[in-house]
Each structure stands twice: as structure tokens, then as C-alpha cells.
N, C-alpha and C positions, 0 to 999 in steps of 0.2 A: 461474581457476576456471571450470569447463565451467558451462554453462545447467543441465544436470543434479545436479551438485553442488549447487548454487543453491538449487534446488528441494527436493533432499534433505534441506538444511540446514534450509529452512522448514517442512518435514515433518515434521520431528524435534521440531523446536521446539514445533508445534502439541499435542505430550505436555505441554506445561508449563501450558497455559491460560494463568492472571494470568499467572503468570514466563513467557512466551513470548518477549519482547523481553529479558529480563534474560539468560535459557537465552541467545538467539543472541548478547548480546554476550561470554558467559565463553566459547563456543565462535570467536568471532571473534580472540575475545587468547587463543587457543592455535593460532593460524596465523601465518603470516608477513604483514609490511605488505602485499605486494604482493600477496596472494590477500584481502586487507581490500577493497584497490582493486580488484579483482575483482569480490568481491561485490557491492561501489557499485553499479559499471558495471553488472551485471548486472540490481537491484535498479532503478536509473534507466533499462533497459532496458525493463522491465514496465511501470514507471510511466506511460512513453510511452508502451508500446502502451494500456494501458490509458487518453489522452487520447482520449477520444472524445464527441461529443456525442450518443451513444447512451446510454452508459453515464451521463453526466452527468444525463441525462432520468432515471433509474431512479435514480437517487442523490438528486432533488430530490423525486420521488413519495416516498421511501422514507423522506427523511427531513422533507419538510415543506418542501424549500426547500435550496440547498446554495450555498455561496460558495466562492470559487476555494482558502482554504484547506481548507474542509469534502472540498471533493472528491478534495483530497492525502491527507486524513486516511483516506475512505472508500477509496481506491485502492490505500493502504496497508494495511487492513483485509484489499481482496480480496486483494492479494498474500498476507498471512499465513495467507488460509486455505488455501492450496496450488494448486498446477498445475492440477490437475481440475477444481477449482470455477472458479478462474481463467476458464481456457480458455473453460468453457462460459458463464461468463457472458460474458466477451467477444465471444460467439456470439451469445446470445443473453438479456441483462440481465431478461428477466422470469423468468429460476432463480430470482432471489431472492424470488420470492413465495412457493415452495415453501420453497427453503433457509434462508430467516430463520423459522421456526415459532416459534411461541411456546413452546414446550422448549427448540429453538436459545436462545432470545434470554436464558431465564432461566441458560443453561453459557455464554454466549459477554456475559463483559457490556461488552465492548468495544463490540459489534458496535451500528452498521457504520464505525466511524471507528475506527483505532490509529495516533496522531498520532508516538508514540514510537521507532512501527518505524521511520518516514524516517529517522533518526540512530544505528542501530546501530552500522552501519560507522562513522561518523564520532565515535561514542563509542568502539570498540575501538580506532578509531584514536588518539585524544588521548588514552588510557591508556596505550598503548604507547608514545605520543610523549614522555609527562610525566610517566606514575605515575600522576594522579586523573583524575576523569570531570567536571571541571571545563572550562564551557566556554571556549577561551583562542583569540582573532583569529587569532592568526601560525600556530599548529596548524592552523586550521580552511581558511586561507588556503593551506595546506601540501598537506594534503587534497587541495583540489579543485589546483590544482599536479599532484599525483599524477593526478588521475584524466585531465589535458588531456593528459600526459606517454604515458600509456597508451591512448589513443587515443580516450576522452569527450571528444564536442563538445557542449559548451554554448550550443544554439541554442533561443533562445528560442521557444517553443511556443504558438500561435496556435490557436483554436479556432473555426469558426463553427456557431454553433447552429442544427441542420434542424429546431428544434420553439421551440415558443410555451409559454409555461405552460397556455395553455386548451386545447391540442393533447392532454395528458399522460394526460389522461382516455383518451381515446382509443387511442393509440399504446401505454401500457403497462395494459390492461385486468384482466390478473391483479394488477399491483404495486398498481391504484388501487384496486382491489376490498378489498385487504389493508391497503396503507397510507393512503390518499388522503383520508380522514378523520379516520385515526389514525397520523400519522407519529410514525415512532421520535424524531425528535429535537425 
């Protein structure tokens, strides 16, 4: 599965709202295992680039404070919202003082964590492996199996942090204006 496809897929999905995550896995088990593995990779692609202690600072303004799952959750979040938004917040993380509005926030009630999306692939997968959406060891073990097989290295990911909490003020001026009193979470 191209980067393109990837993203097409996310694009599409984002028509479903609530159902977003459900959409991508009935479209995930109408493909073959190995484009499943694909989208993994691809999915675990973003999620890296998206490690950043930029993005992390604008994710603890935003929402009050964010711990190392918080941050999977909110990364998966910007993933689902697609390419564009992506992108440019990886550029530049204070978009979302704009992009999160208060209209945003009352259509999007996920937003900014979708803890669910990490496991599409790996729920399409264990249905195609077994029949149900039950989660089962040896499947999931199988899984990641596949994804080492196809060329995902599993290196553990390290972060050092360029900011201080008392920094955040400062360094994110539109996000602390908007949330910094009033975090979403």
C-alpha cells in the first residue's frame, strides 16, 4: 500500500465521523492480509514522524497535561484527521489553535485523542485471522511477525524534551491563549 493510498483511505473514512474507525476496519477486511500489513507500516510510519517534542508541547497545552499514552492517542487523532492537517501541523503545531474551534470541537467529539484508530489494522487483521474482533496473543504475535517480515523495525523510540512546562506559555502563544486555562481534557 502506497503512502497515497494510506491517506486516501483516511480521507474517506473521515465521511463517517463516530464510525471512522469502524468505516476503516470493514474497508481493511475487504483487502488482502498483506496490504493490512501495509497500512500498519504505513500508519506506524506517521506515528514516528509525528514523535516529536514539538508536537508533544502543543498536545500538553491542549490538553492540560499529556502522558506518553495521551500522546499515542492525540497522534492518532492527528493522523485521522488527514494529510493536510497532518502535515501542517507537523510544521507548525500552533494550526490547532485555529483548527480545534469551538464548532470543531462540538462535530469532532473525539478530538484531540482516537485511542481506537492505533488498532484498526490489527483488528482487520485478527478477523481475518479467526472470524471475530476478539483480542487473541498468538494472532496479535502473528501480526507484528508480519509487519518485521515486511520490513518494520521495531526500534524503540526515545524523545528528549526542548521545553519545560513553564516554557509552554511562551513557545505556544496562540495554543495557551485558547487552551492554557481551559484544556480540552
Amino acid at each position: 500500500m502506497t503512502n497515497k493510498i494510506f491517506w486516501e483511505l483516511i480521507t474517506n473514512s473521515k465521511k463517517h465521523d463516530e464510525e471512522q474507525v469502524e468505516w476503516l476496519i470493514k474497508e481493511l477486511l475487504k483487502i488482502k492480509t498483506e496490504e493490512i500489513i501495509e497500512f500498519e507500516i504505513e500508519f506506524r510510519n506517521n506515528l514516528e514522524q509525528s514523535y516529536t517534542s514539538s508536537l508533544w508541547g502543543a498536545a500538553f497545552v491542549i490538553m492540560g497535561g499529556c502522558s506518553d499514552d495521551g500522546f499515542d492517542y492525540f497522534r492518532g487523532w492527528l493522523i485521522s484527521r488527514g494529510e493536510e492537517i497532518f502535515n501542517k501541523v507537523l510544521k507548525n503545531p500552533e494550526v490547532l489553535a485555529e483548527y480545534l474551534s469551538e464548532d470543531y470541537l462540538q462535530e469532532d467529539e473525539f478530538a484531540p485523542q482516537l485511542e481506537e484508530i492505533l488498532s484498526v489494522a490489527s483488528d482487520a487483521y485478527t478477523y481475518q485471522k479467526t472470524g471475530n474482533f476478539e483480542y487473541n496473543d498468538d494472532t496479535h504475535t502473528e501480526f507484528l511477525i508480519e509487519l518485521e517480515a515486511r520490513g518494520y523495525k521495531f526500534v524503540p523510540m526515545d524523545i528528549e524534551f526542548d521545553w519545560e512546562e513553564e516554557d509552554l506559555e511562551d513557545r505556544y502563544p496562540l495554543l495557551w491563549e485558547r487552551f492554557g486555562e481551559n484544556p480540552l481534557t
